[in-house]
C-alpha positions in Angstrom: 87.3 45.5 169.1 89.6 47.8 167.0 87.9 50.7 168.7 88.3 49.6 172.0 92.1 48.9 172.1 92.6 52.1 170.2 90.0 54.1 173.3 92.4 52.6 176.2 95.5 53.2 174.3 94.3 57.0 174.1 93.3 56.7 177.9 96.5 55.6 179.1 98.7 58.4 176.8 96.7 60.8 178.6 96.8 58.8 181.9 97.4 61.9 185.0 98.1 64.5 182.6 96.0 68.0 182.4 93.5 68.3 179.4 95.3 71.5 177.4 92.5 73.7 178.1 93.1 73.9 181.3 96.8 73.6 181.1 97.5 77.1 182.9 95.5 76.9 186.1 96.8 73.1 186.7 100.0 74.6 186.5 99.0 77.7 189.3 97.3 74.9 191.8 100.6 72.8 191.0 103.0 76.2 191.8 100.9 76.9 194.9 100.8 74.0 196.1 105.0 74.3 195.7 105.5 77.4 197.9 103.1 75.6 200.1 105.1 73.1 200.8 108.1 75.4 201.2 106.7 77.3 204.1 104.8 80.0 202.4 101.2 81.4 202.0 99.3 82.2 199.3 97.9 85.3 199.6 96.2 85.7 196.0 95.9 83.8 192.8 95.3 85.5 189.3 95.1 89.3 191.1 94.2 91.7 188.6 95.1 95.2 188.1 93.6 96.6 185.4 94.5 94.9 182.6 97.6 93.3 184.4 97.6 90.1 186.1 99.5 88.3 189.3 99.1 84.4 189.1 100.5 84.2 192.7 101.1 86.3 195.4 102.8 84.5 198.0 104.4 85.7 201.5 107.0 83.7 202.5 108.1 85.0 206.3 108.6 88.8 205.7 108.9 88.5 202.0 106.2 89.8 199.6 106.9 87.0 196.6 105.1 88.1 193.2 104.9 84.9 190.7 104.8 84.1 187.0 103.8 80.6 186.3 104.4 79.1 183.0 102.8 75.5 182.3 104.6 73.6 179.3 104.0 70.3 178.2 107.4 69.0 177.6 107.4 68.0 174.1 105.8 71.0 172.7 107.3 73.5 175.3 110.3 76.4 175.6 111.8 77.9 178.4 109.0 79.2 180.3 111.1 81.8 181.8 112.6 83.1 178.2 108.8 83.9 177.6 108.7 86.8 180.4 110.1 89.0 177.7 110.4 92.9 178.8 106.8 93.9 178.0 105.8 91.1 180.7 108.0 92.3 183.0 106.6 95.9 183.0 102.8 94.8 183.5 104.5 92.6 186.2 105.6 96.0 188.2 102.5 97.8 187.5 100.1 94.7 189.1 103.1 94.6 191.9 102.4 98.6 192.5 98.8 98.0 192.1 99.2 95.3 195.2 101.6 97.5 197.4 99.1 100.5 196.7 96.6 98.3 197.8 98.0 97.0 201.4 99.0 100.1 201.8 102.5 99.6 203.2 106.3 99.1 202.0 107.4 95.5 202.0 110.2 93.4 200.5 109.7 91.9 197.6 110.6 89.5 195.0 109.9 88.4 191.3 109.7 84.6 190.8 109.2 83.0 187.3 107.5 78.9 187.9 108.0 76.8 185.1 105.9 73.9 185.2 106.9 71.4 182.3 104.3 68.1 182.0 106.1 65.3 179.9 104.3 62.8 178.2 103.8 60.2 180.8 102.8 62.9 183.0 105.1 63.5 185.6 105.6 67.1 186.6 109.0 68.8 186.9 109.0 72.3 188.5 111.7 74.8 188.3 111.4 78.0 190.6 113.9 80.8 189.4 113.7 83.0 192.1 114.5 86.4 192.0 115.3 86.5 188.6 112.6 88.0 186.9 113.9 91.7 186.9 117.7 91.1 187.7 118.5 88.3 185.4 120.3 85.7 186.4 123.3 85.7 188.4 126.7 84.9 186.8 129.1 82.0 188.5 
């Protein structure tokens, strides 16, 4: 009986939440799915070149959109976007080169950084910082 109770109380914590292991690709469906819904088409997801990786390449209209998804679960989490320190953002150019090499062509382009935060009752926030990535963010 104990056992029971305590098995259903552990189901409904976890209730519509991600298991950990597979925290990161929820997080790229859940970011996809985002731009989707914005207008935009995916065009890749986890592109590698060489040892550097695109989560998401995305073309929205004319615009070549390169992305960095970072899943956190709320109460464990950071600033996803604080975590694409400057060695990040270098592999992020060199896949970004790698792709535009690729296609064979000159395109605009952008950075995005996704932060996908899970809370504990497992509702999903997204923040999209668009743009960002290289410049930094824009002062008021």
């Amino acid at each position: 009986m104990l056992f029971r109770e305590l098995w259903r109380a552990v189901q409904a914590w976890w209730c519509g939440r991600p298991l950990p292991t597979d925290l990161g690709s929820w997080g790229e469906r859940q970011a996809e799915a985002h731009y989707r819904r914005q207008g935009g088409r995916c065009l890749a997801t986890n592109w590698r070149h060489g040892r550097d990786e695109l989560d998401l390449v995305v073309l929205e209209g004319e615009v070549l959109v390169f992305v960095e998804v970072k899943t956190r679960m709320a109460e464990i989490g950071g600033e996803g976007y604080w975590a694409v320190n400057r060695r990040k953002k270098r592999a992020l150019r060199r896949a970004a080169v790698g792709w535009i090499r690729q296609i064979g062509g000159k395109c605009h382009t952008r950075f995005d950084v996704v932060e996908v935060l899970v809370c504990k009752k497992g509702t999903v926030r997204l923040l999209q910082h668009r743009g960002e990535v290289l410049l930094g963010r824009r002062r008021a």
